[in-house]
VOSE-941641 format. One record per residue (C-alpha): residue number from 0; residue in three letters; x, y, z. Coordinates in steps of 0.25 Angstrom, whole numbers, padded with zeros to 4 digits. Example, Ala and Ser with C-alpha at 12.3 -4.5 7.8 and 13.67 -1.06 7.14 Angstrom:
2
<rec><n>0</n><res>ALA</res><X>0049</X><Y>-0018</Y><Z>0031</Z></rec>
<rec><n>1</n><res>SER</res><X>0055</X><Y>-0004</Y><Z>0029</Z></rec>
# end
This chain:
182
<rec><n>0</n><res>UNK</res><X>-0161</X><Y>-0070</Y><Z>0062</Z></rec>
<rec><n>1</n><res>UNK</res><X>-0147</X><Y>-0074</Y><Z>0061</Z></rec>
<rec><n>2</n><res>UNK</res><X>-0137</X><Y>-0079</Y><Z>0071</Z></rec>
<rec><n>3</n><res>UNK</res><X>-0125</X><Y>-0070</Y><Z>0075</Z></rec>
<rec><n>4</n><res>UNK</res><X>-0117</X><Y>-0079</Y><Z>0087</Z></rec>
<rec><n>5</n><res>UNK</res><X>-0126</X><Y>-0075</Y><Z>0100</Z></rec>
<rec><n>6</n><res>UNK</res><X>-0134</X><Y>-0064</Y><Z>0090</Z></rec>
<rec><n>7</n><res>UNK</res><X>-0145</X><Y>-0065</Y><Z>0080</Z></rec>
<rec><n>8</n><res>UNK</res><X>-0144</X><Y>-0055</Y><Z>0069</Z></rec>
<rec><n>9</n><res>UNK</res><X>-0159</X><Y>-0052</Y><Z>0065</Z></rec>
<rec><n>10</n><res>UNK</res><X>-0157</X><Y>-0041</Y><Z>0055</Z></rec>
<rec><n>11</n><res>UNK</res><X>-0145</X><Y>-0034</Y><Z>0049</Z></rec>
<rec><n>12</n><res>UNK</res><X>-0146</X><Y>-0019</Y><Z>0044</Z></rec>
<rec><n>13</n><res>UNK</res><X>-0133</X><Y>-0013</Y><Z>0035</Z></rec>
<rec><n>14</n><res>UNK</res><X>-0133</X><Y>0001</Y><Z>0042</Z></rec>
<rec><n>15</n><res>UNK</res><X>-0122</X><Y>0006</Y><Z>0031</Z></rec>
<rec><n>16</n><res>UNK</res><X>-0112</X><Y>0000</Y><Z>0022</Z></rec>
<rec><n>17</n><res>UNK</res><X>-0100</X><Y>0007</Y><Z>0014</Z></rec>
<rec><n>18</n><res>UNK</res><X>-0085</X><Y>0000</Y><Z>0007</Z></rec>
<rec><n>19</n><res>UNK</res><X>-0080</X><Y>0001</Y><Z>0023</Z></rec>
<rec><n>20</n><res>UNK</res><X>-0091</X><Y>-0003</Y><Z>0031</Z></rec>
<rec><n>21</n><res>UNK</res><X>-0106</X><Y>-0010</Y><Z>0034</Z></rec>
<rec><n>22</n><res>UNK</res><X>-0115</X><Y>-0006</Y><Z>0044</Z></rec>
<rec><n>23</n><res>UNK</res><X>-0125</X><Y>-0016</Y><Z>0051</Z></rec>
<rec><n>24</n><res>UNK</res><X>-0135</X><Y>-0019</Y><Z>0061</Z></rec>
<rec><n>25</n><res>UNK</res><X>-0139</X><Y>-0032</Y><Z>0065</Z></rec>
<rec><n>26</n><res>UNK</res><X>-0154</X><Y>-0032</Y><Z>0072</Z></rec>
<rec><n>27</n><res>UNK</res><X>-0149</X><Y>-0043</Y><Z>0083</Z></rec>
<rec><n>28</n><res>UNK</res><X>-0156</X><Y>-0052</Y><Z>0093</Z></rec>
<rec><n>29</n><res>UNK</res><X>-0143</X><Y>-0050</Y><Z>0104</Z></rec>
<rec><n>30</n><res>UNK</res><X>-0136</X><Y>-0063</Y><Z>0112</Z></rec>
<rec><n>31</n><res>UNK</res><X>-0146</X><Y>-0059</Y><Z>0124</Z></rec>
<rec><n>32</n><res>UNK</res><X>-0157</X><Y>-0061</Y><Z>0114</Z></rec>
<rec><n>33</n><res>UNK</res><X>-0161</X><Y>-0045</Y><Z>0113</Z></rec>
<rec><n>34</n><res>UNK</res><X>-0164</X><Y>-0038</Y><Z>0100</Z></rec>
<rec><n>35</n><res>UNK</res><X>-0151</X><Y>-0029</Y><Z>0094</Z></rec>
<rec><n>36</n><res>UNK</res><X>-0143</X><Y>-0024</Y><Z>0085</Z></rec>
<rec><n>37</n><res>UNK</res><X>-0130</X><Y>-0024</Y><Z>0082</Z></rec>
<rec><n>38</n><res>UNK</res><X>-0122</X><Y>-0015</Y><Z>0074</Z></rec>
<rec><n>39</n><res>UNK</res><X>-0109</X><Y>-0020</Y><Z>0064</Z></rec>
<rec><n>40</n><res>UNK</res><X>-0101</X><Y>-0012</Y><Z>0056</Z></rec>
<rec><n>41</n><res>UNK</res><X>-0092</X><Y>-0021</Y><Z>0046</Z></rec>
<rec><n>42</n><res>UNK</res><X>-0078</X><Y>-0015</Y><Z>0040</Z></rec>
<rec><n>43</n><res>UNK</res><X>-0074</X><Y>-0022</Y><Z>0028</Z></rec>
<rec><n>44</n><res>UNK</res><X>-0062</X><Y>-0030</Y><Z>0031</Z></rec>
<rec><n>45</n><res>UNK</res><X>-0047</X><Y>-0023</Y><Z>0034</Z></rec>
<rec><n>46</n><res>UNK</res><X>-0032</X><Y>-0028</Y><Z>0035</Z></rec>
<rec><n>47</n><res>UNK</res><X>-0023</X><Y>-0022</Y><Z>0044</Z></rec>
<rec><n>48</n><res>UNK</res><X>-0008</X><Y>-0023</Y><Z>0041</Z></rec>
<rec><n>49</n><res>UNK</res><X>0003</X><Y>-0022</Y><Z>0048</Z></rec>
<rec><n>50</n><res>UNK</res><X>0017</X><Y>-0020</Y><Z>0041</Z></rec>
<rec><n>51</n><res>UNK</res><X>0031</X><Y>-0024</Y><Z>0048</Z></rec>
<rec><n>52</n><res>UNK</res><X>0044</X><Y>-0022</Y><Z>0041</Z></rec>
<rec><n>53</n><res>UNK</res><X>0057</X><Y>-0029</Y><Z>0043</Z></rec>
<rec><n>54</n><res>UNK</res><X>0062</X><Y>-0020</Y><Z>0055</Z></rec>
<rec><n>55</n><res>UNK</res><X>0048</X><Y>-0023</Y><Z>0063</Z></rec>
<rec><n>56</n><res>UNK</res><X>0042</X><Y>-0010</Y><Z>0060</Z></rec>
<rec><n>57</n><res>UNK</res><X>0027</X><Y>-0010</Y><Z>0054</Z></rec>
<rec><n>58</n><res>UNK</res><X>0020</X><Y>0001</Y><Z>0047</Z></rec>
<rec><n>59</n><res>UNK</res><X>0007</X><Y>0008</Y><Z>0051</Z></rec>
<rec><n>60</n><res>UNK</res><X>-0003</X><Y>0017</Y><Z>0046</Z></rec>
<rec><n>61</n><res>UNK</res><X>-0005</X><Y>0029</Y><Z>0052</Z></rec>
<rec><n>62</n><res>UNK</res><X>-0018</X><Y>0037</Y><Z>0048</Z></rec>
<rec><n>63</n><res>UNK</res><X>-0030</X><Y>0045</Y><Z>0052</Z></rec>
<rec><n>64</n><res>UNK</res><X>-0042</X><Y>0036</Y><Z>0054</Z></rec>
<rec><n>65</n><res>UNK</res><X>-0057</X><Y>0042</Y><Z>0051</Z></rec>
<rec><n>66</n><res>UNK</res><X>-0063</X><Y>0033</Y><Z>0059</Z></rec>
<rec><n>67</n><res>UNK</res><X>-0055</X><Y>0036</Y><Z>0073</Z></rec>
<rec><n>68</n><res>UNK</res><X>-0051</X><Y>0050</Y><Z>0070</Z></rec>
<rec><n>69</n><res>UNK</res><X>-0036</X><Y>0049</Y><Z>0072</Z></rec>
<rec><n>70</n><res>UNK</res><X>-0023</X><Y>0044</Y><Z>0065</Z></rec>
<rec><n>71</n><res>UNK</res><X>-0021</X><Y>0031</Y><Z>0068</Z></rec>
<rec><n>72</n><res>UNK</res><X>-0008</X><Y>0021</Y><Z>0068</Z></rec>
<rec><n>73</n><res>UNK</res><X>-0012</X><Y>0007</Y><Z>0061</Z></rec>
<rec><n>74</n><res>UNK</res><X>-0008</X><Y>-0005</Y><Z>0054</Z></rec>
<rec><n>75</n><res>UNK</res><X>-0013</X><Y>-0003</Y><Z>0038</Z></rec>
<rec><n>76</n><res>UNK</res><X>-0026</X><Y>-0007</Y><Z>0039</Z></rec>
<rec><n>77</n><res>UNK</res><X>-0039</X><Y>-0007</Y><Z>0030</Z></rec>
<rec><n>78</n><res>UNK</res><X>-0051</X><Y>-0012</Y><Z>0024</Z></rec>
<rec><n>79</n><res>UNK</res><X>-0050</X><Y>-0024</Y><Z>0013</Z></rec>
<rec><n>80</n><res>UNK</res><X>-0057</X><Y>-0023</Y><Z>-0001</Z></rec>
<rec><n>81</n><res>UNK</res><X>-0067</X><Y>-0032</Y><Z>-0004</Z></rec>
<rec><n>82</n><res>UNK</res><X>-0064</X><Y>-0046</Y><Z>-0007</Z></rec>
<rec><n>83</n><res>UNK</res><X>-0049</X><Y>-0043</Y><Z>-0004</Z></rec>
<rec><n>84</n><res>UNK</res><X>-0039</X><Y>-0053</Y><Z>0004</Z></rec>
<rec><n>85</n><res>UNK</res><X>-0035</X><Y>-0047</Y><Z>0018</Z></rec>
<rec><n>86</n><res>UNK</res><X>-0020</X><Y>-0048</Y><Z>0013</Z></rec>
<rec><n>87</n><res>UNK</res><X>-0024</X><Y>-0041</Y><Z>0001</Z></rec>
<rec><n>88</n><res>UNK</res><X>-0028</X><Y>-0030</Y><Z>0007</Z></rec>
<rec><n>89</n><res>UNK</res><X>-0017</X><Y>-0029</Y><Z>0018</Z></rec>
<rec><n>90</n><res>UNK</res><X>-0007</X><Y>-0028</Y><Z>0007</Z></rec>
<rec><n>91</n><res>UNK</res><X>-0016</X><Y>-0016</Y><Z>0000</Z></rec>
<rec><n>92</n><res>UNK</res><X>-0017</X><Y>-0010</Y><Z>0014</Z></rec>
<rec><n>93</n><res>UNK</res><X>-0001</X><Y>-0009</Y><Z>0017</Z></rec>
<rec><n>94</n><res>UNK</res><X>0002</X><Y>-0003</Y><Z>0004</Z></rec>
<rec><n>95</n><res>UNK</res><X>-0009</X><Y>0006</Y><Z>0002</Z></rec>
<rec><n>96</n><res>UNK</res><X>-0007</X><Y>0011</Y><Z>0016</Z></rec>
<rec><n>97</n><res>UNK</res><X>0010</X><Y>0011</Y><Z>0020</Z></rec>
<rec><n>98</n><res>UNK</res><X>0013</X><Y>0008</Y><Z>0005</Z></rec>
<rec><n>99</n><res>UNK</res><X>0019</X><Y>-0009</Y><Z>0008</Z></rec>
<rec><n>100</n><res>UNK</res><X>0019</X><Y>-0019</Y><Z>0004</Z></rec>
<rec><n>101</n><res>UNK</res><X>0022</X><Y>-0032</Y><Z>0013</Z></rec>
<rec><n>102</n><res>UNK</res><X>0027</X><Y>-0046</Y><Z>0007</Z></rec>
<rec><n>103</n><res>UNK</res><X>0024</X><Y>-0054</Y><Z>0020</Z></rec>
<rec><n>104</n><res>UNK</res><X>0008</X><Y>-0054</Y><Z>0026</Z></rec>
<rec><n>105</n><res>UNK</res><X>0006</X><Y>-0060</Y><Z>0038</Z></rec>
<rec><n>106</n><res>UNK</res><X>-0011</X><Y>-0061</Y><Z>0041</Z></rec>
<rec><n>107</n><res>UNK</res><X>-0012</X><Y>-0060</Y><Z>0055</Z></rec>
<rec><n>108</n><res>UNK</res><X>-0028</X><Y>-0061</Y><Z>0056</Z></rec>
<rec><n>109</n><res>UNK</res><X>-0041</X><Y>-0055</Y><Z>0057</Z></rec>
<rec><n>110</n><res>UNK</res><X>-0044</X><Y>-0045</Y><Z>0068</Z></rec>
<rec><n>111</n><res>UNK</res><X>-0059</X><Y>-0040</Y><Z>0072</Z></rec>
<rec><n>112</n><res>UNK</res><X>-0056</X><Y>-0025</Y><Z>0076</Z></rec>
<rec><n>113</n><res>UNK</res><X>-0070</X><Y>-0025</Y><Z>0081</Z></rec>
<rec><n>114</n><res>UNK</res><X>-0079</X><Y>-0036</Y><Z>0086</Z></rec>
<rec><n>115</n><res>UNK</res><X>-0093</X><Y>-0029</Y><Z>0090</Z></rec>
<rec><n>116</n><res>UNK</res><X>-0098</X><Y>-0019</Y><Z>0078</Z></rec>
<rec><n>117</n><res>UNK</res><X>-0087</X><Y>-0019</Y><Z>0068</Z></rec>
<rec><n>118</n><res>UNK</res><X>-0082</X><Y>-0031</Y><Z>0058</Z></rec>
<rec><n>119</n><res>UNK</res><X>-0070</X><Y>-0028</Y><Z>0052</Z></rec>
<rec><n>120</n><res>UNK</res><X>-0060</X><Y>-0038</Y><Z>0050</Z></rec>
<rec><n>121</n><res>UNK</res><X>-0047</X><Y>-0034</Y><Z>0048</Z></rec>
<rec><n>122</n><res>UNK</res><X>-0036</X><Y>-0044</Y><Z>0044</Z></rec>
<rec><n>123</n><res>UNK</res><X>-0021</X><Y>-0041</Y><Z>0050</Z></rec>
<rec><n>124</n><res>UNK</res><X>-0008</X><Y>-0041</Y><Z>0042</Z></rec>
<rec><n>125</n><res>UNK</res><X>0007</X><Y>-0042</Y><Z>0043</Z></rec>
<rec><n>126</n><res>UNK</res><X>0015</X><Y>-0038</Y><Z>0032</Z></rec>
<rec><n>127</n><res>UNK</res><X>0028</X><Y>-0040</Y><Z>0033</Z></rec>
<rec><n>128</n><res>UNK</res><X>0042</X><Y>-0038</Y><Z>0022</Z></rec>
<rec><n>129</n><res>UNK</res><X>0036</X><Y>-0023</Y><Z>0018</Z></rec>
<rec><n>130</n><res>UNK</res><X>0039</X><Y>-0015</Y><Z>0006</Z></rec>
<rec><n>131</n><res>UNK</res><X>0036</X><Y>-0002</Y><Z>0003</Z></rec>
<rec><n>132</n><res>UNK</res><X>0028</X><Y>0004</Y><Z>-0007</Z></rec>
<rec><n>133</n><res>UNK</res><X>0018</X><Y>0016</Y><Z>-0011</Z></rec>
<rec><n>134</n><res>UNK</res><X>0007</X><Y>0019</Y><Z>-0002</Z></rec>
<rec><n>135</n><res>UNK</res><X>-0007</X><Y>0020</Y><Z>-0008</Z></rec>
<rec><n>136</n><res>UNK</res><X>-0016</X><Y>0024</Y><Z>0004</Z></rec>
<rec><n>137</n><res>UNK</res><X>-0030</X><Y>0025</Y><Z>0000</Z></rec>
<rec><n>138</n><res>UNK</res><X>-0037</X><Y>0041</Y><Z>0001</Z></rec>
<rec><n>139</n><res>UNK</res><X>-0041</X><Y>0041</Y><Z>0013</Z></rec>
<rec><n>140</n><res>UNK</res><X>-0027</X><Y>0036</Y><Z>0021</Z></rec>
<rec><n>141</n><res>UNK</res><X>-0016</X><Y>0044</Y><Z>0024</Z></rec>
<rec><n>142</n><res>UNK</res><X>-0008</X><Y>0034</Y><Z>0029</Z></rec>
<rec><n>143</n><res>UNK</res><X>0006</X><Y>0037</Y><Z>0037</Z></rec>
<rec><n>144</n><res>UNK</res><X>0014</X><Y>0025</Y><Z>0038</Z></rec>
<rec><n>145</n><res>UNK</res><X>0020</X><Y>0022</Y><Z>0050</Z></rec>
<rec><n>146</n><res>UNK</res><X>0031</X><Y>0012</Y><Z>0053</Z></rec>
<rec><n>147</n><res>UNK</res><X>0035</X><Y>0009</Y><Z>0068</Z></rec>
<rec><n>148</n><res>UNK</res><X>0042</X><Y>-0003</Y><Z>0075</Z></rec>
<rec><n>149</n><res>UNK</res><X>0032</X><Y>-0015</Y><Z>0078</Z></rec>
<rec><n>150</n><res>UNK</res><X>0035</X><Y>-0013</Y><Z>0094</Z></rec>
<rec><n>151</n><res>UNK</res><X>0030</X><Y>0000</Y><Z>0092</Z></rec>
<rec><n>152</n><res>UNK</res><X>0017</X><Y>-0003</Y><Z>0085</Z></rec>
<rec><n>153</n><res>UNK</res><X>0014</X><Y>-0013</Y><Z>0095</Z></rec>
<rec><n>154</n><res>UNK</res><X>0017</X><Y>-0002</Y><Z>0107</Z></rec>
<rec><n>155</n><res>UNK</res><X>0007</X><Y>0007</Y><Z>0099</Z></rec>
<rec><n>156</n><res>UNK</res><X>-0004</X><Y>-0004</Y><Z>0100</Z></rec>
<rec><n>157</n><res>UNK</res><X>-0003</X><Y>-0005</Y><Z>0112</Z></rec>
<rec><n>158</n><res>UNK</res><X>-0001</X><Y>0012</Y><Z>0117</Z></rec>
<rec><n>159</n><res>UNK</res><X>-0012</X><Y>0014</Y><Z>0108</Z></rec>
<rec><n>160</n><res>UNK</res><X>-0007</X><Y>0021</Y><Z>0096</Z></rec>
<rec><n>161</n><res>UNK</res><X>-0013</X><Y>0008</Y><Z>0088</Z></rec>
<rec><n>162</n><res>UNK</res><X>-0026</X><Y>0007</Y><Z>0089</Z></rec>
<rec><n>163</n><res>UNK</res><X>-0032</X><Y>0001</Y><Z>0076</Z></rec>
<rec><n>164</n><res>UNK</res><X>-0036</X><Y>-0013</Y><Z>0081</Z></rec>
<rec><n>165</n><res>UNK</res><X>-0031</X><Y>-0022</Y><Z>0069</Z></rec>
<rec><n>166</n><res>UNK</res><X>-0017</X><Y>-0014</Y><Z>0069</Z></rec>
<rec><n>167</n><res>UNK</res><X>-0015</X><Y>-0016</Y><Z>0084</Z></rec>
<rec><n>168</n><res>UNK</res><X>-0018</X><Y>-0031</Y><Z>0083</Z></rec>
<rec><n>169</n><res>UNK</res><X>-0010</X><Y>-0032</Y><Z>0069</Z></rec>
<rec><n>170</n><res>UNK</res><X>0001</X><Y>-0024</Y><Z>0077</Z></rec>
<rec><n>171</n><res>UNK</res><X>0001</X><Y>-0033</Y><Z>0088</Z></rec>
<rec><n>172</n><res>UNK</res><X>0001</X><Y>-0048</Y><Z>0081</Z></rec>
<rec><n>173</n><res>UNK</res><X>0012</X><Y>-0045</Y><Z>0073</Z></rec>
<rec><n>174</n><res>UNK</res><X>0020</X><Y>-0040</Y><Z>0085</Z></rec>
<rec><n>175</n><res>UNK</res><X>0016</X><Y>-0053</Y><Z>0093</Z></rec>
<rec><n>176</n><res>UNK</res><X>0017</X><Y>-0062</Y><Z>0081</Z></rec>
<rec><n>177</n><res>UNK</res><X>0033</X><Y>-0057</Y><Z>0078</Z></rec>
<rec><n>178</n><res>UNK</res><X>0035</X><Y>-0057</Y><Z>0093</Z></rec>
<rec><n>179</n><res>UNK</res><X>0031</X><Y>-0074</Y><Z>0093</Z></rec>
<rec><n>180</n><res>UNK</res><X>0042</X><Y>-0076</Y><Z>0083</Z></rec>
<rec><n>181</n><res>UNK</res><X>0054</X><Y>-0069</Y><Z>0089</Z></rec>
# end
């Protein structure tokens, strides 16, 4: 047995495991002192990106996303290779993706999108003084780019139209980090 804050882990089984994702279950002795388990699922580790020109406009990604079975309204996001940097990725992402290229980075942290049964990390980017170049979307995106005010990105956040968890906090620190140095 191992500890695991209040729990202790006595066995883990891996359910599944492909390039995206890892399936386990840990057979637990729960804070209340009950036998358990508890199931994790771990996404390799992602950036989200979110691009802002000159005039304060930012770029998104809208796409169909298999997974909630709609198009959705994001910032460039997606998973990191192995061993690569977070900043390394971010910068593949954006030109794959909307085609740019970005000569300031700001990191603004690491985000948890889900804290019970998920792990997966997701590092959160500014790029700023943009250029563009040629897209390279991987096979599976069809990616339309869409480039609205930053008020108005915030305002869809907060209606609703936003709903990926890392995009909606990237959206919202920047908005909140450029209002504390007006």
């Amino acid at each position: 047995m191992r500890p695991h804050g209040p729990w202790q882990i006595v066995q883990t089984r891996e359910i599944y495991r492909d390039p995206w994702i890892d399936v386990r279950v840990d057979d637990v002795i729960r804070p209340d002192g009950k036998p358990g388990i508890h199931s994790i699922i771990q996404i390799k580790p992602g950036v989200s990106v979110l691009a802002l020109d000159d005039e304060r406009y930012v770029y998104l990604t809208e796409e169909f996303h298999y997974a909630v079975g709609r198009v959705t309204l994001e910032a460039v996001s997606g998973g990191r290779d192995a061993r690569e940097e977070p900043l390394a990725a971010a910068r593949r992402e954006l030109r794959e993706e909307l085609g740019l290229l970005a000569d300031a980075w700001t990191d603004l942290g690491e985000v948890d999108p889900f804290t019970s049964n998920v792990v997966s990390p997701t590092r959160l980017f500014l790029a700023e003084t943009l250029r563009h170049v040629t897209d390279a979307p991987e096979g599976t995106e069809q990616i339309r780019r869409v480039r609205v005010p930053l008020d108005t990105a915030v305002a869809m956040v907060w209606d609703g139209r936003i709903t990926h968890a890392p995009s909606c906090v990237l959206i919202l620190k920047v908005d909140l980090s450029l209002r504390a140095k007006r």
